[in-house]
Backbone as a chain_set.jsonl record, in Angstrom:
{"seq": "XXXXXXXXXXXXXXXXXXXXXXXXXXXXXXXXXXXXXXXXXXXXXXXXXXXXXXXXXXXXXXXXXXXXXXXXXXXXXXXXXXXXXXXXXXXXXXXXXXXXXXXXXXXXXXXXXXXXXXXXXXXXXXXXXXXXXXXXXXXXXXXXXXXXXXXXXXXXXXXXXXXXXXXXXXXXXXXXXXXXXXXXXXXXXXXXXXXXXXXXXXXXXXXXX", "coords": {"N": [[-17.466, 149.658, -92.225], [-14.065, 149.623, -91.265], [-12.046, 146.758, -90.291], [-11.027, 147.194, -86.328], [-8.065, 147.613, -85.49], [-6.486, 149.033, -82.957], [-6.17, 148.698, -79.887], [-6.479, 150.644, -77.1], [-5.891, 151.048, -73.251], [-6.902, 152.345, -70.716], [-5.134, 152.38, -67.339], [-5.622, 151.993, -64.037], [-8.59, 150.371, -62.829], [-9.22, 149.355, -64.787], [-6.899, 147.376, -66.021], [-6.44, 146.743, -63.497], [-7.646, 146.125, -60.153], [-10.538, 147.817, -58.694], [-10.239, 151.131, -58.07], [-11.522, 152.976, -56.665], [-12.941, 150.927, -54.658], [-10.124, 150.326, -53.423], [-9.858, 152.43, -52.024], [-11.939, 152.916, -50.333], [-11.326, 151.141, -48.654], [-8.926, 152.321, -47.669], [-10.354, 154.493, -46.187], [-11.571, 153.446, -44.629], [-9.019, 152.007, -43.269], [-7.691, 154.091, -42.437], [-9.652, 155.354, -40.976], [-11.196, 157.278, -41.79], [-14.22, 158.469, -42.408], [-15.968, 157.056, -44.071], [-16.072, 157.367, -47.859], [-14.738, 159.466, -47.94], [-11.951, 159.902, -48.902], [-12.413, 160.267, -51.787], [-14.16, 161.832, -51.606], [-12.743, 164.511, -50.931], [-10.612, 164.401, -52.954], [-11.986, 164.719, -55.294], [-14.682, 166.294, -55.345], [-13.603, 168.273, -53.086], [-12.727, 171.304, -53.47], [-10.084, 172.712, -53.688], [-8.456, 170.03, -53.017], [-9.462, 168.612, -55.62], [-7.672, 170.032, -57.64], [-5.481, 169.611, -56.866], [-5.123, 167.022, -57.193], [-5.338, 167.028, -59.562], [-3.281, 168.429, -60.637], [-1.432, 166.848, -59.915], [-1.769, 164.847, -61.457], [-1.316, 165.659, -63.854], [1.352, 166.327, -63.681], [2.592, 168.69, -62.477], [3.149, 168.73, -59.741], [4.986, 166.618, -57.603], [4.555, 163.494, -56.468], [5.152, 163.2, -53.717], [4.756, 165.923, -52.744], [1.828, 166.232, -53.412], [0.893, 163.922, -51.817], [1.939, 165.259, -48.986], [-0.067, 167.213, -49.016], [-2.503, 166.884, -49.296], [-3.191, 164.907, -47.561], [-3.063, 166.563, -45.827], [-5.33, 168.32, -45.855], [-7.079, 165.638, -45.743], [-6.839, 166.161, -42.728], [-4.697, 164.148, -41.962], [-1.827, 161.983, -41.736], [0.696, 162.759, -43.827], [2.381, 161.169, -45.587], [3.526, 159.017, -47.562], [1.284, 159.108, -48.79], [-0.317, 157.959, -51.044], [0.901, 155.07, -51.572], [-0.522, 154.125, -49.301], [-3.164, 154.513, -50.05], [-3.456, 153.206, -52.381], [-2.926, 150.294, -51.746], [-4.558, 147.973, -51.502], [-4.896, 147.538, -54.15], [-4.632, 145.648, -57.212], [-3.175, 143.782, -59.897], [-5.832, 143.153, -62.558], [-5.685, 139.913, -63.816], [-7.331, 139.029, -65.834], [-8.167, 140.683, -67.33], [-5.667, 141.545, -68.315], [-4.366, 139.536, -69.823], [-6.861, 139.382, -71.659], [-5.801, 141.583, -72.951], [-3.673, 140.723, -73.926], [-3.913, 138.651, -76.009], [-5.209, 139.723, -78.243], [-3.28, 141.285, -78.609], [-1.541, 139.273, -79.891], [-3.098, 138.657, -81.854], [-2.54, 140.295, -83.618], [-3.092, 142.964, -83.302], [-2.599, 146.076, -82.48], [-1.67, 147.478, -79.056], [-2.311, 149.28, -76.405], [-1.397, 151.727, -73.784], [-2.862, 154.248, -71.672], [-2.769, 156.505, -69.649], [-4.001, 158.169, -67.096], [-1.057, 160.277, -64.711], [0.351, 159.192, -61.59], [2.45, 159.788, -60.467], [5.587, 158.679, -59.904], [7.216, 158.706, -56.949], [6.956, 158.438, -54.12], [5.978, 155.957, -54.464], [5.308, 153.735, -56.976], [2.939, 152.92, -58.926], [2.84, 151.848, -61.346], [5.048, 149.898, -60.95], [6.03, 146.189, -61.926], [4.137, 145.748, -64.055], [5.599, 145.622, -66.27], [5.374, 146.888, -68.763], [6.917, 147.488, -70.905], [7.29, 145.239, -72.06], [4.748, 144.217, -72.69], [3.257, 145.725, -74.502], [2.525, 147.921, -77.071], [2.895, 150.902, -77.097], [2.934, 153.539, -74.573], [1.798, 155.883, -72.818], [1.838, 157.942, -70.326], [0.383, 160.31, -68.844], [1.63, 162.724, -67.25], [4.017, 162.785, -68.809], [3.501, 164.871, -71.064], [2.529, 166.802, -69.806], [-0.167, 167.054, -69.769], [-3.628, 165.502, -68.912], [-6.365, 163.042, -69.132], [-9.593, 164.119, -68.721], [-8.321, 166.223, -71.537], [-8.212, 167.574, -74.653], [-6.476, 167.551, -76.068], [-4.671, 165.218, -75.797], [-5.21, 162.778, -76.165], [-5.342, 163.12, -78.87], [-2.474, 162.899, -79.002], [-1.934, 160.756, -78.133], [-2.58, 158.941, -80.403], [-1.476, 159.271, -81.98], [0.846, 158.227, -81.101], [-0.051, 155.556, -81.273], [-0.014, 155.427, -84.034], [-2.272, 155.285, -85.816], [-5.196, 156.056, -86.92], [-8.174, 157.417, -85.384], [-10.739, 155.921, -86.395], [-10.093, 153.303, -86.421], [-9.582, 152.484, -83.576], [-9.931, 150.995, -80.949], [-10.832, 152.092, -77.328], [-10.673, 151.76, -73.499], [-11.642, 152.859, -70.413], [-12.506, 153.34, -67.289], [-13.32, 155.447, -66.237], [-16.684, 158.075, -67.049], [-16.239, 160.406, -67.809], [-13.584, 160.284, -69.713], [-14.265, 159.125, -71.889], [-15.814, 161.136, -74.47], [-13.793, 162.617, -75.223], [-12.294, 160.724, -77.326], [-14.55, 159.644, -78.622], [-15.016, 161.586, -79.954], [-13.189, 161.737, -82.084], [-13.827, 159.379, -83.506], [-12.798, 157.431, -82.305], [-13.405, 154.39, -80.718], [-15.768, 153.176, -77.83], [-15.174, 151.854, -74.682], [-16.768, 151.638, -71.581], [-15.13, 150.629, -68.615], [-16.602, 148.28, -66.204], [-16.974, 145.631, -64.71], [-15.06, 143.117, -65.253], [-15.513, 140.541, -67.11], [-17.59, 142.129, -68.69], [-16.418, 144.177, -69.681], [-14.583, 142.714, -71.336], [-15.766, 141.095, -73.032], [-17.376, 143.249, -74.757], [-14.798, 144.276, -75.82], [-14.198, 142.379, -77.361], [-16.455, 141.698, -79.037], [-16.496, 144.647, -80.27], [-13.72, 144.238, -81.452], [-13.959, 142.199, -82.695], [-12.975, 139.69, -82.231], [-12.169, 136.314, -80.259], [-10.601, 136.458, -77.29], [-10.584, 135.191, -74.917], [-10.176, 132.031, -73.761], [-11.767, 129.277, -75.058], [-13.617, 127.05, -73.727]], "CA": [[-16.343, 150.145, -91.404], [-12.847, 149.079, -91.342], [-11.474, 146.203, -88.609], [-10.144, 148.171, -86.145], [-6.917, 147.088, -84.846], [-5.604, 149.444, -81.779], [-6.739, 148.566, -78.395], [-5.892, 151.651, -75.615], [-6.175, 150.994, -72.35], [-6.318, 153.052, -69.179], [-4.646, 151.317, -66.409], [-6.21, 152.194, -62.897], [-9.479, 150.047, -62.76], [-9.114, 148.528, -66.194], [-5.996, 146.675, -65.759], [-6.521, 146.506, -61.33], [-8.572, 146.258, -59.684], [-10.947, 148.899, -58.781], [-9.453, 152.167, -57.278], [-12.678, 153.155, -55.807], [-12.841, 150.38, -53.466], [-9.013, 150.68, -52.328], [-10.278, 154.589, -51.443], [-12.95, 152.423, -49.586], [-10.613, 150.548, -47.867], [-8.195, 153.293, -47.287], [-10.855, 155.634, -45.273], [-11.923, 152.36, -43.006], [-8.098, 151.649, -42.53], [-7.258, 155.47, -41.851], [-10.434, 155.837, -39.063], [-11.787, 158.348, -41.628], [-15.393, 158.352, -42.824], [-16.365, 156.173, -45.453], [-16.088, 157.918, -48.991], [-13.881, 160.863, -47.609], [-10.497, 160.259, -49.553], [-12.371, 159.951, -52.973], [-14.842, 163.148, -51.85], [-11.65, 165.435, -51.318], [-9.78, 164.273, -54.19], [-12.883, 164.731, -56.74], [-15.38, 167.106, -54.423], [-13.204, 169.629, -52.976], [-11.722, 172.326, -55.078], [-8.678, 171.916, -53.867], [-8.391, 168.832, -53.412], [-9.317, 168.415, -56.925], [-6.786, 171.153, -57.892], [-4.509, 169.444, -56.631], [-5.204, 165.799, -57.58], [-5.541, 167.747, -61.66], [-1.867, 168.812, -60.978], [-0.483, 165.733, -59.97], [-2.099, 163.799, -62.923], [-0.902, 166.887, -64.965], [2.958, 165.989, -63.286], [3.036, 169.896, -62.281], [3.536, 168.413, -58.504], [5.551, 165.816, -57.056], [4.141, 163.022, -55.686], [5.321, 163.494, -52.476], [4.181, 167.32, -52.595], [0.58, 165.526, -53.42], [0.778, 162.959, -50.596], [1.883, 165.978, -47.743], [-0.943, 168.896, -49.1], [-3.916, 166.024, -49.523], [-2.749, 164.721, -46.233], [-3.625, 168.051, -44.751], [-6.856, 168.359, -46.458], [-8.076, 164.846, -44.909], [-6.442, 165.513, -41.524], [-4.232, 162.957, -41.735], [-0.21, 162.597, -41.9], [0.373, 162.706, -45.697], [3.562, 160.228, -45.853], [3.55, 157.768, -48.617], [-0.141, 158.579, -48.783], [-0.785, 157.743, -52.38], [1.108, 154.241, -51.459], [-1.178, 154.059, -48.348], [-4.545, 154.445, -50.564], [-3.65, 151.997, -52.98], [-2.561, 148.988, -50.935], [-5.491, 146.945, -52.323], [-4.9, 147.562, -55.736], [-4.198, 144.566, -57.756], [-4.049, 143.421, -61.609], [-6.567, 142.293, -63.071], [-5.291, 139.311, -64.887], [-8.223, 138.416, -66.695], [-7.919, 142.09, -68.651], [-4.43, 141.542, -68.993], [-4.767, 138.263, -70.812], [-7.138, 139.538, -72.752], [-5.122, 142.244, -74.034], [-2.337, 140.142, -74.778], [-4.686, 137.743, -76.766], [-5.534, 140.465, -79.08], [-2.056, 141.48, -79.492], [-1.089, 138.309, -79.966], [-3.751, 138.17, -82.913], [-2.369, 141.698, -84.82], [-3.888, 144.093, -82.424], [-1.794, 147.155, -81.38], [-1.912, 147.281, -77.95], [-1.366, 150.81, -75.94], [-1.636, 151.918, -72.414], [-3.132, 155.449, -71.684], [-2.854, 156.256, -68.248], [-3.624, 159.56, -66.073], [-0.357, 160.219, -64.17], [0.219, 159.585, -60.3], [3.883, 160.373, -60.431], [6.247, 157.525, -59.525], [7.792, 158.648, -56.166], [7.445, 157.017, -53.562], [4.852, 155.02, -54.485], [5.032, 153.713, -58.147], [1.455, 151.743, -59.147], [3.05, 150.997, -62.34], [5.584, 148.693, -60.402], [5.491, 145.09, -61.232], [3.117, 145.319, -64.971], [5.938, 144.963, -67.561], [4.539, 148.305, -69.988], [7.748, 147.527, -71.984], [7.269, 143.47, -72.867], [3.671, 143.284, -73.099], [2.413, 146.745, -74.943], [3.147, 148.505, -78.336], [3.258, 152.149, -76.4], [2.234, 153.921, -73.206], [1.456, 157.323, -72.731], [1.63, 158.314, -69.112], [0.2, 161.999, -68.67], [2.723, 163.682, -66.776], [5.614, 163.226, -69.175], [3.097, 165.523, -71.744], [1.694, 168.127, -68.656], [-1.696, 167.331, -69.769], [-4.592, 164.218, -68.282], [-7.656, 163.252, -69.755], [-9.523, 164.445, -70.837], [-7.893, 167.581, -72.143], [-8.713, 166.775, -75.917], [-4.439, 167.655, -77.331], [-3.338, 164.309, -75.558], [-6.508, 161.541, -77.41], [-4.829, 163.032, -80.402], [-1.567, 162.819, -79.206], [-1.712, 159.009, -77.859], [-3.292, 158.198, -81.668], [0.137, 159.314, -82.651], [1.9, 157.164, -80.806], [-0.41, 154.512, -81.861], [0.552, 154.903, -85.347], [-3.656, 154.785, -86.278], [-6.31, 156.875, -87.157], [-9.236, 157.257, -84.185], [-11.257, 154.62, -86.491], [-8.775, 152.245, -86.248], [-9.36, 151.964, -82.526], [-10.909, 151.072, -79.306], [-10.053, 152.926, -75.8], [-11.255, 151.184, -72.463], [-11.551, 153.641, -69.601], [-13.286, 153.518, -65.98], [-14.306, 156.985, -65.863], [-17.246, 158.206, -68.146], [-15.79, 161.753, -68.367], [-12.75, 160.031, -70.016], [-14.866, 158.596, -73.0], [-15.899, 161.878, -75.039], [-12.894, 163.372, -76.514], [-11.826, 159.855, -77.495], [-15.556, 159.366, -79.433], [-15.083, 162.62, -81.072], [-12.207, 161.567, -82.724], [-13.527, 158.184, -84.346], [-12.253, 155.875, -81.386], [-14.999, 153.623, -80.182], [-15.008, 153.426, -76.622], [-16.388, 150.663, -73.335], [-16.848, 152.019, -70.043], [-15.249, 149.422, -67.99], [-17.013, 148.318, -65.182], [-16.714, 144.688, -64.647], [-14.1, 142.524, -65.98], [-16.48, 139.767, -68.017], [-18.546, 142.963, -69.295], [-15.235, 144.908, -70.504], [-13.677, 141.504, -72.488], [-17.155, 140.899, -73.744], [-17.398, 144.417, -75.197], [-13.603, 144.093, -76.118], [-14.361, 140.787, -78.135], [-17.65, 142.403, -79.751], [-15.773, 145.666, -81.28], [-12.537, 143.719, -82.133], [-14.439, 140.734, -83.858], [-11.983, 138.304, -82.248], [-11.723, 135.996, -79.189], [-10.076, 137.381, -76.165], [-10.434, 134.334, -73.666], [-9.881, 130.721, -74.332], [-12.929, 128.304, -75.244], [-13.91, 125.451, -73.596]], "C": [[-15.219, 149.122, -91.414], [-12.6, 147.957, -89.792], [-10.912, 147.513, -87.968], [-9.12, 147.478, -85.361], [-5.818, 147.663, -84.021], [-6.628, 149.638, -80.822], [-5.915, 149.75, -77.26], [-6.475, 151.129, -74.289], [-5.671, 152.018, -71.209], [-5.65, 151.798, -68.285], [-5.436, 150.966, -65.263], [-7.857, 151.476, -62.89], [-9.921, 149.439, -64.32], [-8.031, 147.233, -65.979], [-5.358, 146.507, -64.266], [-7.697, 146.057, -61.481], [-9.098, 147.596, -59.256], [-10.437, 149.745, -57.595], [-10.511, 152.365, -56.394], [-12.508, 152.112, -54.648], [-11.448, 149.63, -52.977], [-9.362, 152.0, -51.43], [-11.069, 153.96, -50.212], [-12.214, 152.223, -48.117], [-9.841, 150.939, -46.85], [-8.741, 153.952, -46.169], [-10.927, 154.334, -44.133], [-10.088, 152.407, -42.409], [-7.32, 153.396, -41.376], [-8.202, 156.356, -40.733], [-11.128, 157.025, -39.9], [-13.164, 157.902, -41.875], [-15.618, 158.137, -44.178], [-16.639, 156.833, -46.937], [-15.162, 159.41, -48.762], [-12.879, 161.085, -48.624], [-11.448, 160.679, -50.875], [-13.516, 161.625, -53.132], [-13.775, 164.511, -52.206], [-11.068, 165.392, -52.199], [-10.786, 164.824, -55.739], [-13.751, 166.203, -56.573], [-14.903, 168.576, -54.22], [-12.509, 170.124, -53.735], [-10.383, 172.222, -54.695], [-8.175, 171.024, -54.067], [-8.263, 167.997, -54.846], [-8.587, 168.912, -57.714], [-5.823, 170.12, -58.044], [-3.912, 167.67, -57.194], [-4.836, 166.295, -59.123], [-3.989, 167.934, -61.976], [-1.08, 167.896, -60.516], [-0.981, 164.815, -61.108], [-1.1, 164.745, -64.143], [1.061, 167.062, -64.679], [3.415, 167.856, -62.897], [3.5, 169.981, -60.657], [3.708, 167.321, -58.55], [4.319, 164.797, -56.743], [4.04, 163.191, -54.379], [4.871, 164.829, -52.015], [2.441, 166.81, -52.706], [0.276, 165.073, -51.891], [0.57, 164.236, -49.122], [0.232, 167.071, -48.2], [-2.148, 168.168, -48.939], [-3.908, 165.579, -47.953], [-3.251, 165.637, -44.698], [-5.026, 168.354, -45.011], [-7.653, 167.526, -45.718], [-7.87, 164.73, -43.177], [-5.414, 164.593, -41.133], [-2.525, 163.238, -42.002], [0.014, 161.721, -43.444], [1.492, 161.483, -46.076], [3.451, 158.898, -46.365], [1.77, 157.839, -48.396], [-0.832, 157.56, -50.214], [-0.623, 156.049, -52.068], [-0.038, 153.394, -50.609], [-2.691, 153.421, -49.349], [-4.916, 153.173, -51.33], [-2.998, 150.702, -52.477], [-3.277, 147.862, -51.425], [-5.294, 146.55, -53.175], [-3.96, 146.482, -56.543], [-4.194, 144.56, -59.017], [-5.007, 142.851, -61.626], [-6.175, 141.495, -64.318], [-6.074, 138.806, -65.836], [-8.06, 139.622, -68.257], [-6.571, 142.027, -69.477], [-4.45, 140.398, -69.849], [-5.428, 138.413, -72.02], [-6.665, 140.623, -73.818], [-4.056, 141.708, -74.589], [-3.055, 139.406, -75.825], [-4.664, 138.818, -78.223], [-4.297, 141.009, -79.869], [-1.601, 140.464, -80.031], [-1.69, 138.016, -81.629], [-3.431, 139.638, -84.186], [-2.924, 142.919, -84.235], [-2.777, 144.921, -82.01], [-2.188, 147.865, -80.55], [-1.202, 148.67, -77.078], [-1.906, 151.276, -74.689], [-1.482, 153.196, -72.498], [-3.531, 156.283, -70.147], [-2.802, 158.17, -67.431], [-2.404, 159.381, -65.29], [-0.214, 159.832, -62.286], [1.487, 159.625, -59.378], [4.498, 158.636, -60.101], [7.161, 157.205, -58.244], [7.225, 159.006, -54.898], [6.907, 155.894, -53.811], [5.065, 154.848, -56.122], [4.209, 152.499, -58.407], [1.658, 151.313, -60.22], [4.142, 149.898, -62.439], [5.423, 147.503, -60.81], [4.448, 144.524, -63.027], [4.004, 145.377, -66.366], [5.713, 145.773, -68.673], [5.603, 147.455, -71.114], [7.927, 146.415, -72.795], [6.262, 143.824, -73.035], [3.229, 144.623, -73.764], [3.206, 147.483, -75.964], [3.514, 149.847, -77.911], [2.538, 152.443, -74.988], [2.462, 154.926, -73.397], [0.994, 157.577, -71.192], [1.403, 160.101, -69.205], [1.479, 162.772, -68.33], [3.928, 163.898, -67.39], [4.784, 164.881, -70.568], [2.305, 167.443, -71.173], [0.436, 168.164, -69.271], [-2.402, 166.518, -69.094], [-5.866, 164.159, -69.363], [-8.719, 163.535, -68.617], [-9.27, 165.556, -71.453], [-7.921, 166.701, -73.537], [-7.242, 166.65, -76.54], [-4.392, 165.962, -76.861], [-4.211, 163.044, -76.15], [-5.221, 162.046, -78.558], [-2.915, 162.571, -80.174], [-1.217, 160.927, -78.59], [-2.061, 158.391, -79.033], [-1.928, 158.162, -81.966], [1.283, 158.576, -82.324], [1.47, 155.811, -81.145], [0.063, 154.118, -82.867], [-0.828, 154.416, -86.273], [-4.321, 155.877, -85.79], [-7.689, 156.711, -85.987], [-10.052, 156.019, -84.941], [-11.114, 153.796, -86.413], [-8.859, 151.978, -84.723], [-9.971, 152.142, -81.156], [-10.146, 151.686, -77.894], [-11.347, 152.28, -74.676], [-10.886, 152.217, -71.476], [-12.458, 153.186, -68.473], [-13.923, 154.882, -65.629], [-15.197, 157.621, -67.137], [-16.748, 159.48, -68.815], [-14.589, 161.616, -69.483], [-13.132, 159.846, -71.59], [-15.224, 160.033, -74.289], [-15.093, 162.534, -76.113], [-12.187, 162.575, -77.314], [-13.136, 159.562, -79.08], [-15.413, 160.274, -80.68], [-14.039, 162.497, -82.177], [-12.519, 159.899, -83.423], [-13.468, 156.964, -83.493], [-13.686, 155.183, -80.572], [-14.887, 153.182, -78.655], [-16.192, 152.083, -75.665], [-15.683, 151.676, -72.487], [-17.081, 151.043, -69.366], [-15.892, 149.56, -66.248], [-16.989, 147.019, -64.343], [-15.943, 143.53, -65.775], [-14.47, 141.813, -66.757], [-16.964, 140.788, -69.102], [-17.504, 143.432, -70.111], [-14.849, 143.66, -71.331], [-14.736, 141.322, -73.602], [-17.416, 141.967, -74.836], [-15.978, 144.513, -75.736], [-13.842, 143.087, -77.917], [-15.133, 141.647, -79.461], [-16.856, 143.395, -80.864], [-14.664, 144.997, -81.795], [-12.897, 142.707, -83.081], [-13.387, 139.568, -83.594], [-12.098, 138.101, -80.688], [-11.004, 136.082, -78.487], [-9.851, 136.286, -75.12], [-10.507, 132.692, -74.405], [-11.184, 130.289, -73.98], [-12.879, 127.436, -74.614], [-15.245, 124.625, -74.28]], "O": [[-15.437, 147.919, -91.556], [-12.874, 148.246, -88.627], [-10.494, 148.517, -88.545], [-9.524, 146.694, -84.503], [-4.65, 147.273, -84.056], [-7.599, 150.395, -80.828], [-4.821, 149.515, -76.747], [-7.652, 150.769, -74.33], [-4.535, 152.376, -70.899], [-5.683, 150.594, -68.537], [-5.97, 149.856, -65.243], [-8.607, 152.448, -62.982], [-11.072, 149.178, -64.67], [-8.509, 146.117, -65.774], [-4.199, 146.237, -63.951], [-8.464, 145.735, -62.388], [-8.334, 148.555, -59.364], [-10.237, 149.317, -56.458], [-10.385, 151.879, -55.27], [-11.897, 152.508, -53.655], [-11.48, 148.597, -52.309], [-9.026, 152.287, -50.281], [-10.866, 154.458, -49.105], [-12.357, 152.764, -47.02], [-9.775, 150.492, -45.705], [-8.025, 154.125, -45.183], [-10.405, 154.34, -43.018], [-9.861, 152.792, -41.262], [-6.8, 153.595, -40.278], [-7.949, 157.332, -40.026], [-11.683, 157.873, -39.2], [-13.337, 156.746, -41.489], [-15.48, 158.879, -45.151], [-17.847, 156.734, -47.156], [-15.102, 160.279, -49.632], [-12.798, 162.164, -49.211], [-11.138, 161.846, -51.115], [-13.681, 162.314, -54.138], [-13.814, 165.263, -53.18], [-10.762, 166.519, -52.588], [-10.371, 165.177, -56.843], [-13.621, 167.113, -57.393], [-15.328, 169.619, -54.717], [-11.765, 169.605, -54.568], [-9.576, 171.631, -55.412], [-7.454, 170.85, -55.049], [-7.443, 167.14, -55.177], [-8.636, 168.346, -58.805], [-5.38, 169.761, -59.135], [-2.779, 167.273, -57.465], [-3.917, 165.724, -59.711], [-3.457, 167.726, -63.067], [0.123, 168.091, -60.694], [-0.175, 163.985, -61.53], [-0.378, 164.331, -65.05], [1.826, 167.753, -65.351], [4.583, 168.195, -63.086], [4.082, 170.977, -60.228], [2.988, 166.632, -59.273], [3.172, 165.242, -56.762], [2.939, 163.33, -53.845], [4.58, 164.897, -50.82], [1.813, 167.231, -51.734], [-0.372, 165.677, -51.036], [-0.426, 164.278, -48.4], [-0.378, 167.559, -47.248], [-3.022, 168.825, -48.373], [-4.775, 166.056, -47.221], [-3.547, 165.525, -43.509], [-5.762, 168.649, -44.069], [-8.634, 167.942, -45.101], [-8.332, 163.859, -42.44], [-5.299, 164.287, -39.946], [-2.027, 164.308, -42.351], [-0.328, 160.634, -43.91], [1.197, 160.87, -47.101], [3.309, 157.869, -45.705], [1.092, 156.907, -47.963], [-1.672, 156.661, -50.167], [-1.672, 155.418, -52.197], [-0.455, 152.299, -50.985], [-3.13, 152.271, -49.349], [-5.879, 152.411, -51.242], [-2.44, 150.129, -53.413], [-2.678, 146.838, -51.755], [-5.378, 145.34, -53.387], [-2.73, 146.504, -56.486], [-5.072, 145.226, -59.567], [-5.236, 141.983, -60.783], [-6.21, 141.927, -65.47], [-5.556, 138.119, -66.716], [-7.927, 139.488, -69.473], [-6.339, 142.283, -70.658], [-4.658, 140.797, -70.994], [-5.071, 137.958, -73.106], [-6.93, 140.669, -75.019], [-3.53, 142.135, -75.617], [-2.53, 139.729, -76.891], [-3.993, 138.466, -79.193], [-4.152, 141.174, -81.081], [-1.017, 140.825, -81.053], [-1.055, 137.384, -82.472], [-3.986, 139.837, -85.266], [-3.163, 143.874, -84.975], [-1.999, 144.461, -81.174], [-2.929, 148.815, -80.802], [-0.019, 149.009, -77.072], [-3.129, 151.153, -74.618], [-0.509, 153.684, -73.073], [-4.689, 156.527, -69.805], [-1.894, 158.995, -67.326], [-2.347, 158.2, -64.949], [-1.027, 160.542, -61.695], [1.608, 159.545, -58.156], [3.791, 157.629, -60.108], [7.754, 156.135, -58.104], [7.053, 160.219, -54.772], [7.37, 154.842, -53.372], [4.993, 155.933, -56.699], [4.578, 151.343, -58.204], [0.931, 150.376, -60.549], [4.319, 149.165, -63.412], [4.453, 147.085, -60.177], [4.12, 143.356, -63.238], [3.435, 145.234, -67.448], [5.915, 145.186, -69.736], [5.112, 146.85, -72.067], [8.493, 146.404, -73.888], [6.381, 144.064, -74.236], [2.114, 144.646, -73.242], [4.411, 147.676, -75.801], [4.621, 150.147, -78.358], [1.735, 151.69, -74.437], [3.374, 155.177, -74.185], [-0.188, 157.406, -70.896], [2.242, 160.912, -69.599], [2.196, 163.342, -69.152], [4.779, 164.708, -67.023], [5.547, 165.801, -70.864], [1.898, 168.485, -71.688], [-0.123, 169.258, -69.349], [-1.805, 166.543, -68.018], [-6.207, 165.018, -70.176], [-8.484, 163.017, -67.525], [-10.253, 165.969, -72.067], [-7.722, 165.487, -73.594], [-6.921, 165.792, -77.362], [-3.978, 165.297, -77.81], [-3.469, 162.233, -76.705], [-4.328, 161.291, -78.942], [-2.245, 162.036, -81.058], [-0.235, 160.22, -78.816], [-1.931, 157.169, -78.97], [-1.302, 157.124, -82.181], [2.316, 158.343, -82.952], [2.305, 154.923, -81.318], [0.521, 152.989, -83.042], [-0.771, 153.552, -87.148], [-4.195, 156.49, -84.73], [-8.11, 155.557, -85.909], [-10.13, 155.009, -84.242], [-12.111, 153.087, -86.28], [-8.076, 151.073, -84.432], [-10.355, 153.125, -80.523], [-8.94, 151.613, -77.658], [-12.558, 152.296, -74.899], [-9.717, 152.586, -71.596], [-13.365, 152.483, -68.917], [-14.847, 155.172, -64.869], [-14.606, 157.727, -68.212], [-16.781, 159.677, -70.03], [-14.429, 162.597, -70.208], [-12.417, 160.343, -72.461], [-14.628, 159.705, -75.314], [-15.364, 162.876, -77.264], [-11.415, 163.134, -78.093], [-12.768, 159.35, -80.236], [-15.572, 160.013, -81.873], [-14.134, 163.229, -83.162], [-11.555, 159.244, -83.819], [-13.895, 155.84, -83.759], [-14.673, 155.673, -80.023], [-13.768, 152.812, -78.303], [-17.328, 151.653, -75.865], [-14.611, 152.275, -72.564], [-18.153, 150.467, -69.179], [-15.752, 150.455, -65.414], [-16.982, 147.247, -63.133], [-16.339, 143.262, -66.91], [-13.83, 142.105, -67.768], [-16.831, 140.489, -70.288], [-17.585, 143.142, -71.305], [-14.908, 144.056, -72.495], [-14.538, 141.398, -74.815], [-17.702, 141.49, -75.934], [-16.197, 145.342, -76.619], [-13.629, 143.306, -79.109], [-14.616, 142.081, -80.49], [-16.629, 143.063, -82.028], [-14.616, 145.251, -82.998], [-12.252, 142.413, -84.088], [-13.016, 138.734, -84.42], [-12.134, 139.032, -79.884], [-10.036, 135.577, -79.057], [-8.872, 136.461, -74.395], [-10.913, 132.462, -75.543], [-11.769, 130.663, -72.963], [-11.899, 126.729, -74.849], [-15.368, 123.411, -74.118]]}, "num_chains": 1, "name": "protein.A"}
């Protein structure tokens, strides 16, 4: 098999910290019951409806924030902002994707949508210095994993699915990515993902001592 030399990355719990335990955080700070936001958003059919069509950019953010809002009880205003409050980079991931670019690696950010108003979580990370493309869902009206938009983020790669690794946090994400050639980690801890990074790329990712 060929090197492969395009690294994708999701953003949300690849390049953060983990969303899940802002959601955590979120229900303790909002008085609800511990796993609530992340049951309605995934769980209930609406809820999930509705989460599918804001990744899918067919609703507003702010149309998100008030209708989810109502779902958990709660007053929906700047909720999305609200949830992720926690949510941090993870600079260890980021480092190591620059490393890789740094070494001939084309470097591409693949990101479910979560609109950009009022709340924008891609605030603050630079897409346009440190990454060869990005592919945010909502400008295409699809998410993963609908299988058109794998093929259509290869294309912006500029590389064939063998040609390249995709890091994701969700396992459902991984499939239509495999089927196409791309070799895939299911990140879960930041050591484990670089490690697994390193491994498929055949090159060092973090500095030696």
């Amino acid at each position: 098999m060929s090197r492969r030399t395009g690294l994708i990355l999701d953003f949300g719990g690849v390049l953060t910290t983990s969303v899940p335990a802002c959601a955590v955080g979120f229900d303790r700070r909002a008085g609800l019951p511990e796993g609530m936001f992340l049951s309605v958003i995934a769980k209930n059919p609406e809820g999930a409806a509705l989460y599918a069509d804001l990744e899918r950019g067919t609703i507003t953010q702010a149309e998100w924030n008030e209708r989810t809002g109502a779902l958990l009880g709660i007053d929906g205003t700047n909720l999305l902002g609200r949830v992720l409050l926690d949510l941090h980079p993870e600079p260890s991931v980021i480092a190591a994707a620059q490393a890789a670019r740094a070494q001939g690696v084309r470097v591409g950010i693949f990101s479910n949508s979560l609109g950009s108003e009022p709340h924008d979580v891609y605030a603050g990370y630079d897409f346009d210095r440190l990454y060869d493309t990005v592919l945010i869902s909502e400008h295409y009206k699809l998410r993963k994993p609908d299988a058109e938009i794998y093929t259509i983020m290869l294309g912006l790669m500029e590389l064939p699915g063998e040609a390249c690794v995709f890091v994701d946090d969700t396992a459902r994400n991984l499939p239509p990515a495999e089927d196409l050639g791309i070799a895939t980690i299911l990140a879960k801890e930041p050591a484990d993902t670089i490690a697994q990074m390193e491994a498929i790329l055949g090159m060092p990712l973090t500095a030696r001592r």
